[in-house]
C-alpha positions in Angstrom: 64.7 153.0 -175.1 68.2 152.9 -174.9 69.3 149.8 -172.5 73.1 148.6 -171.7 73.0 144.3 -170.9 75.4 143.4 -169.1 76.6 139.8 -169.7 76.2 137.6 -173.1 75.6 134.8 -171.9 72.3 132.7 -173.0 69.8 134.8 -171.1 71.7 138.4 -171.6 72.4 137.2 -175.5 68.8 136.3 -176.1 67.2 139.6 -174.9 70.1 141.8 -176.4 69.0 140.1 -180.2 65.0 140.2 -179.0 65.3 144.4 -177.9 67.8 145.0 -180.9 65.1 143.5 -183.6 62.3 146.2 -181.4 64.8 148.9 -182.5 65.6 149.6 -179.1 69.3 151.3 -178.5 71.0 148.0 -177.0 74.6 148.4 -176.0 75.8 144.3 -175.1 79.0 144.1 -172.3 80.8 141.1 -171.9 84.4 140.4 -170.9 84.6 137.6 -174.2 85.0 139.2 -177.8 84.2 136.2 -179.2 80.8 136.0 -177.8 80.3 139.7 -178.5 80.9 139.1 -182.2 79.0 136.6 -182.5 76.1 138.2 -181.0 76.5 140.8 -183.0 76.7 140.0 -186.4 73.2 139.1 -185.8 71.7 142.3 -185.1 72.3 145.9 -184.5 74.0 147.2 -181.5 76.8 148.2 -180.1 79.2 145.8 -178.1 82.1 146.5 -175.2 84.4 144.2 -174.1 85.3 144.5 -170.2 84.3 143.8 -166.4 80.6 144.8 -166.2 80.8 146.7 -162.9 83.6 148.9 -163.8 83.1 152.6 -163.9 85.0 153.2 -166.8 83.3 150.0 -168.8 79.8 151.3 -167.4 80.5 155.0 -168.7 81.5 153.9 -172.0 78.3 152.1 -172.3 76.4 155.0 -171.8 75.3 154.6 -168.1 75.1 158.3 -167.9 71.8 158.9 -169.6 70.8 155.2 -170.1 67.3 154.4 -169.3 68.0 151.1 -167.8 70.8 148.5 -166.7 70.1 145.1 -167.2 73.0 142.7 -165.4 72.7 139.0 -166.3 76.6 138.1 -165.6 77.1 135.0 -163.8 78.5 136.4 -161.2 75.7 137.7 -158.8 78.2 139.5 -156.4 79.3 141.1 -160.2 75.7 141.9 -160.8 74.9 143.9 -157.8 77.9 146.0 -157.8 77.2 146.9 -161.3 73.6 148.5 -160.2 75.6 150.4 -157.1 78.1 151.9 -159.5 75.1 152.9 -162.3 73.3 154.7 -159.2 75.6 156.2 -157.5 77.7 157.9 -160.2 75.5 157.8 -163.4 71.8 158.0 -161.6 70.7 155.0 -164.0 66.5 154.9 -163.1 65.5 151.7 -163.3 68.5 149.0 -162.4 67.9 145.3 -162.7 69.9 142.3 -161.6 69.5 138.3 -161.6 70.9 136.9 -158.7 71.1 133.1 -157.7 71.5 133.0 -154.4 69.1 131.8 -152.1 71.4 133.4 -149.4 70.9 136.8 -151.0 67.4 136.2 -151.9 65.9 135.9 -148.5 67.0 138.9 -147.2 64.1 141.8 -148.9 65.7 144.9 -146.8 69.3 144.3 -148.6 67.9 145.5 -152.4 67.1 149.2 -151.6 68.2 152.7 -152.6 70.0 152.7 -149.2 71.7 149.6 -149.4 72.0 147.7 -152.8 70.0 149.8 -155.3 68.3 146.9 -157.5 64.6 148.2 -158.8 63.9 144.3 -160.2 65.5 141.2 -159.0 65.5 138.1 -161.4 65.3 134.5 -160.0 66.2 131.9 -162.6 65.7 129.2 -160.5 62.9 130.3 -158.6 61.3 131.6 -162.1 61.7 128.0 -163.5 61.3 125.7 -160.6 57.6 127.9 -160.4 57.0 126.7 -164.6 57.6 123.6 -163.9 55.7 123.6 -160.8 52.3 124.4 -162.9 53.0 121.8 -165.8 53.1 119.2 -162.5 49.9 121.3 -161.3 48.3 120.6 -164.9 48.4 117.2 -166.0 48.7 116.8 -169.8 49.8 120.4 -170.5 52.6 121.5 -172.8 53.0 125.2 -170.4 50.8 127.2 -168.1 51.1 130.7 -167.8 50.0 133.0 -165.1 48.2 136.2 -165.5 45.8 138.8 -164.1 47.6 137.8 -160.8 46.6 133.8 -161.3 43.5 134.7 -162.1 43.9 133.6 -165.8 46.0 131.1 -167.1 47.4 130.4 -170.8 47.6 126.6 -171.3 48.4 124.6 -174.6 48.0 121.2 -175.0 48.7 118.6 -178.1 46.0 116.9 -179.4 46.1 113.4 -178.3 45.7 111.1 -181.6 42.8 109.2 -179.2 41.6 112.6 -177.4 38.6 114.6 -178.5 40.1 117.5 -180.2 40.6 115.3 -183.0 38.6 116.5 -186.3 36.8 119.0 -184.0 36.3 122.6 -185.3 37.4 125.4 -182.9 33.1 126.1 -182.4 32.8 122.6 -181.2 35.0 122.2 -178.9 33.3 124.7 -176.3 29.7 123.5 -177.8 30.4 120.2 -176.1 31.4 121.6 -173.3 29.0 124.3 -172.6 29.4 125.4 -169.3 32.9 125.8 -169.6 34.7 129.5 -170.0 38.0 129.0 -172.4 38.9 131.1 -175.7 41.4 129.3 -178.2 43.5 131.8 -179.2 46.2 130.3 -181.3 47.0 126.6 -183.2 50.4 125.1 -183.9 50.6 122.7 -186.5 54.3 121.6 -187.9 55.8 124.4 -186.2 53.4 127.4 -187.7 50.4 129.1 -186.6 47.2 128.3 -188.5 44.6 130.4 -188.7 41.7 129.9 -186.7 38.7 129.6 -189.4 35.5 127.8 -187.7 36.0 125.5 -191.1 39.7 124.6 -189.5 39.4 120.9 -187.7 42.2 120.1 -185.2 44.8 117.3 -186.4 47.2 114.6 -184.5 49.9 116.6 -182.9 48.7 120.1 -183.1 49.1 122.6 -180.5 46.1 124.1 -179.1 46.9 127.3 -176.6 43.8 128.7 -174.7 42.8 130.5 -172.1 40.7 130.2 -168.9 40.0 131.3 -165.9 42.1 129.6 -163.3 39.3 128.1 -161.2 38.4 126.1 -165.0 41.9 125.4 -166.2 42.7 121.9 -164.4 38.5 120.7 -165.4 39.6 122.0 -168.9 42.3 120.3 -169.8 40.8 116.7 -168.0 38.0 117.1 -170.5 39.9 117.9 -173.7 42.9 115.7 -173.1 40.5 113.0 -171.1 43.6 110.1 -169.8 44.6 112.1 -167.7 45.3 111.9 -164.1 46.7 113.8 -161.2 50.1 113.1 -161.2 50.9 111.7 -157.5 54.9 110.3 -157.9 57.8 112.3 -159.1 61.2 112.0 -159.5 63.9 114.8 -159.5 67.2 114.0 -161.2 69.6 117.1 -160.1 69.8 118.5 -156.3 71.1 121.9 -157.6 69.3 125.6 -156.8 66.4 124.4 -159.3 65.6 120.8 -157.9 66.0 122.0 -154.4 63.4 124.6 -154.9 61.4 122.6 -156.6 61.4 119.7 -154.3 60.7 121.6 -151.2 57.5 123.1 -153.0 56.0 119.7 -154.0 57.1 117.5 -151.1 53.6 118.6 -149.1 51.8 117.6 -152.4 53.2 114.5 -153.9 55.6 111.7 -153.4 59.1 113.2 -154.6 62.2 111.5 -154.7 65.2 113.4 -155.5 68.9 111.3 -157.2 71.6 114.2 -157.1 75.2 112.2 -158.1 77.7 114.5 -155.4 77.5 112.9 -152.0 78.0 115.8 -150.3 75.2 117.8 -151.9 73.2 114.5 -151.0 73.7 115.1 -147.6 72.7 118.9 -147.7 69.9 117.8 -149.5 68.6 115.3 -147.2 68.7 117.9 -144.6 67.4 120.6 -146.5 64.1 118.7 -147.5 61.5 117.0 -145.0 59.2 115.0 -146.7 61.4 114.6 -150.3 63.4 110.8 -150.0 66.8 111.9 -151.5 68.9 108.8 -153.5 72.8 109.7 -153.8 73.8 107.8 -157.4 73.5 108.6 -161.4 70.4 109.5 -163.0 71.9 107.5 -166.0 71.8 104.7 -164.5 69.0 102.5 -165.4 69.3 100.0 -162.5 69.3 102.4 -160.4 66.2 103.4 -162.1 64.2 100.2 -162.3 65.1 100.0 -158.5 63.4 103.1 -158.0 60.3 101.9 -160.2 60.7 104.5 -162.9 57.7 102.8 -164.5 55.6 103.5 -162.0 56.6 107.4 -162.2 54.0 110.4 -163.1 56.7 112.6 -164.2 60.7 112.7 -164.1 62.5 116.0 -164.8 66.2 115.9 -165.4 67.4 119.4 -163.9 71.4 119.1 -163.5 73.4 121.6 -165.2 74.4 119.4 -168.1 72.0 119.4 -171.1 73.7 116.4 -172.5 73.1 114.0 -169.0 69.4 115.8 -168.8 68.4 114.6 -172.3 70.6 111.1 -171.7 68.3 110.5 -168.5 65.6 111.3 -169.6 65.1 109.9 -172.7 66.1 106.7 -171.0 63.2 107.2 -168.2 60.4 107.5 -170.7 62.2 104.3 -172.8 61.8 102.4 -169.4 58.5 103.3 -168.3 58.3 107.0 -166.8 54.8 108.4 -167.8 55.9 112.0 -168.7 59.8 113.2 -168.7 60.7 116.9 -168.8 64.3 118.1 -169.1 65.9 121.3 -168.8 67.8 122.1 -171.8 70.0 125.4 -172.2 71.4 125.1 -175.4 68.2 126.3 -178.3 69.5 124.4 -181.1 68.7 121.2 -178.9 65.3 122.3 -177.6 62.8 121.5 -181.2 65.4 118.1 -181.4 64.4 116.1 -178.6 60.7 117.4 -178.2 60.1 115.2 -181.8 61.4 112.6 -179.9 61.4 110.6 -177.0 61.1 113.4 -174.3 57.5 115.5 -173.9 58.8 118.4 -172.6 61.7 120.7 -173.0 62.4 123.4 -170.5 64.4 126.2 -172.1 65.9 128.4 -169.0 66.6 131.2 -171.1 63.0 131.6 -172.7 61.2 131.4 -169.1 63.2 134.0 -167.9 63.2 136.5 -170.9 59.6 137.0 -170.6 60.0 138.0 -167.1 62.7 140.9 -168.1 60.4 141.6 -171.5 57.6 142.9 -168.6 60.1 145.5 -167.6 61.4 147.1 -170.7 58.1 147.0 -172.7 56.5 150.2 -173.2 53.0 151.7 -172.1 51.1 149.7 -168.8 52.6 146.0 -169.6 52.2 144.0 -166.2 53.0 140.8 -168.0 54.9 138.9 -170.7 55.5 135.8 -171.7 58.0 134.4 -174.4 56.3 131.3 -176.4 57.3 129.2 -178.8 60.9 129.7 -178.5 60.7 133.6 -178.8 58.9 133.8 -181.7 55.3 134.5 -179.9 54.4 136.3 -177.1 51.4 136.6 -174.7 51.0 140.0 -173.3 48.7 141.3 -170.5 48.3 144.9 -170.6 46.2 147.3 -168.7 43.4 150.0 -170.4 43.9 153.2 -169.5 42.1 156.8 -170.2 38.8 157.2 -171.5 36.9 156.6 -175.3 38.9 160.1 -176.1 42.0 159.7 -175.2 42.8 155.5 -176.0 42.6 153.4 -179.0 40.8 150.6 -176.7 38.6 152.0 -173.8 35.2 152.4 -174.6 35.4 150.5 -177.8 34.0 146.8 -178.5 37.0 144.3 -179.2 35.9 144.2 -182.7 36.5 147.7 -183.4 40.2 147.5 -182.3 42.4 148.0 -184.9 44.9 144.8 -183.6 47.9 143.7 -185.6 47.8 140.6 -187.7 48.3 137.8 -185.9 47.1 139.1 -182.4 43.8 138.0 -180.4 42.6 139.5 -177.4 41.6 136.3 -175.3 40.7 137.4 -171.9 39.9 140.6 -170.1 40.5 140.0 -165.9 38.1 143.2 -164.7 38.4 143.7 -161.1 37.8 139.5 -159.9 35.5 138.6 -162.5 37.4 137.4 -165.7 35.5 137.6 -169.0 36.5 135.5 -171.9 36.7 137.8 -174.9 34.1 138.4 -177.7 33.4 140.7 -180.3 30.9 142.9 -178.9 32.6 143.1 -175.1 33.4 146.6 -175.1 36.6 147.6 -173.3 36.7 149.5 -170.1 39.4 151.4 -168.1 41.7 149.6 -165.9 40.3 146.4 -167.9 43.7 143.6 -168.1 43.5 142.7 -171.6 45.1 139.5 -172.5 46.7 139.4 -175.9 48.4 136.6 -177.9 50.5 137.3 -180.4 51.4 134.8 -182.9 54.1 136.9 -184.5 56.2 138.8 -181.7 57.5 141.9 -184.3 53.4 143.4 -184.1 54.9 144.3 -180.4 55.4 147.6 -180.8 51.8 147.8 -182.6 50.3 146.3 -179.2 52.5 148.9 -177.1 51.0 152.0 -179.1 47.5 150.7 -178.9 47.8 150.8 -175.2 49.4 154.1 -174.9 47.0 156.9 -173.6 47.2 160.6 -175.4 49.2 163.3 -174.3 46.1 165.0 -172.9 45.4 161.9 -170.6 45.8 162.8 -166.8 
């Protein structure tokens, strides 16, 4: 697929190097050279230095028989201009855009082939206020992943070193808990994947991904991690795009405050939210947080724009007292640092919105993808099409499907009813097939597999 990204920064470097390993044709623009370079001497593909919504920069891309645009500049005004110039005079088919906004965002009739021509628009914030949304939804939970529209949901989990994973085989888990529908379909230990041999016993610290259907996921994770609690009380550092958004979608739930440092946007704030008490002052400051009872906190989430302050405050909520402290984190080198350390979870932007622009470039009927582990694993949901003739899945039991190494079918969502996948479940068509895949390079294997014949109508 040949696919110009416009912008380098985290997000548009990060899919640029993830489509270039897929041997896609990836042609990177970015007004910095230095950036461009850097990128790629990494990988294969071309780079252009200039203004992304320039004709001239857009034609020298290769807009004129590019398959897609992908514009992930800062600047959404930037963004949307460079989707009017790629349909207009280069008839780009499929043109997508991240824009910030809200102000843009709420208006649905603006993005159409009559006005602006964007096919997919990309939320960052609204994409990650939503992630951390279910980690607040799912108490004890490392991420939570929708799919099958929320039918099913992907969770991992680290075994507790008092929980009762611990020395338990993958078999027994599920045998003491036998009413319960969940597949493990992949365990982390020390930063690899482990393969899942019924001999196998889960250890301190490893990290157990499953799925389940969404009406089991919260009992599911109560039994296996068993402290937990519904978290009641949180506390927001950062009044930006993200802790506005996610503010006003927890303030009916649970007791949010909200510390943002500007006075100004302090004001906005407190007029923006109803239910959300909003504290003008410095997350930093641990007076400030004792006065707010930080000990007596479910969950803080640093969410200001400076990783450095986020990993500061939050480190120095959990040393205080804060029961589980998430922080948003944009630079990769830091995310694996602090998660050994004082803070449970880091929130990498740029990973929760690549999967999201992975569902749109991936080939065959791919309705959803999720970037794990940093980019290195992937969970796919793709759809079975064609008949026993014409596909390498329908009509065949899961057993007899000739899937990469590394890659487990977990679930299959058929119509409402979601079946937890075993070997002799025999796929049917329009079946959503869940897939995990501990090594993201057997994509492409996954993609064919799911590819009807030629003689498919």
């Amino acid at each position: 697929m040949k696919i110009i990204i416009l912008g380098a920064g985290q997000v548009g470097g990060s899919l640029a190097l993830s489509l270039a390993n897929e041997d896609n044709d990836i042609t990177l623009v970015d007004t910095e050279a230095s950036v461009l370079q850097g990128i790629q001497d990494r990988a294969d593909l071309r780079t252009i230095v200039g203004e992304a919504s320039h004709p001239s920069v857009l034609a020298q891309a290769g807009a004129k028989d590019a398959d897609m645009v992908v514009a992930l500049t800062n600047s959404d005004e930037t963004n949307m201009v460079a989707c009017q110039v790629a349909y207009t005079l280069f008839h780009t088919p499929t043109k997508i855009a991240r824009i910030r906004a809200v102000e843009y965002l709420t208006y649905s009739d603006l993005f159409v082939q009559e006005a602006l021509p964007v096919d997919v628009l990309i939320s960052p914030e609204h994409l990650i206020s939503q992630y951390i949304q279910r980690l607040i939804e799912h108490p004890g939970s490392l991420q939570v992943l929708d799919f099958a529209d929320g039918k099913v949901k992907l969770l991992a989990m680290r075994a507790d070193p008092n929980g009762p994973l611990i020395g338990k085989r993958i078999e027994e888990i599920w045998e003491a808990m036998p009413e319960t529908e969940a597949k493990v379909v992949a365990v982390y230990r020390n930063n690899k994947s482990i393969t899942l041999h019924n001999e196998g016993h889960i250890q301190v610290e490893d990290e157990v991904f499953f799925l389940a259907s969404s009406s089991n996921a919260t009992s599911i994770i109560t039994q296996l991690r068993g402290t937990n609690k519904p978290y009641k009380r949180i506390l927001l550092a950062g009044g930006g795009n993200i802790g506005l958004h996610l503010a006003k979608s927890l303030e009916n739930q649970y007791q949010v405050k909200i510390i943002e440092r500007f006075p100004d946007r302090a004001s906005y704030l407190s007029e923006a939210l109803n239910k959300t008490i909003v504290l003008q002052g410095d997350a930093a400051d641990q007076d400030m947080l004792r006065e707010e009872n930080i000990e007596n906190m479910d969950v803080f989430c640093a969410l200001t724009n400076d990783d450095e302050a986020n990993i500061l405050s939050a480190m120095l909520a959990k040393r205080l007292g804060a029961n589980k402290v998430m922080s948003l984190i944009n630079r990769p080198s830091y995310v694996d640092l602090v998660e050994s350390g004082m803070i449970d979870i880091a929130i990498s932007p740029q990973q929760v919105t690549l999967g999201t622009l992975l569902t749109h470039v991936r080939k065959g009927d791919i309705v959803s993808v999720h970037s794990l582990r940093r980019g290195a694993a992937e969970a796919i949901e793709a759809v079975a099409h064609g008949d026993k003739k014409t596909s390498k899945v329908v009509g065949r039991k899961i057993e007899q499907i000739n899937l990469p190494s590394g890659a487990t079918i977990g679930a299959i969502a058929r119509g409402e009813e979601v079946i937890m996948a075993e070997a002799d479940i025999i796929i049917e068509s329009e079946d959503h097939v869940i897939i995990f895949l501990a090594d993201k390079s057997a994509v492409k294997d996954i993609e064919r597999l799911f590819q009807v014949s030629a003689t498919f109508i």
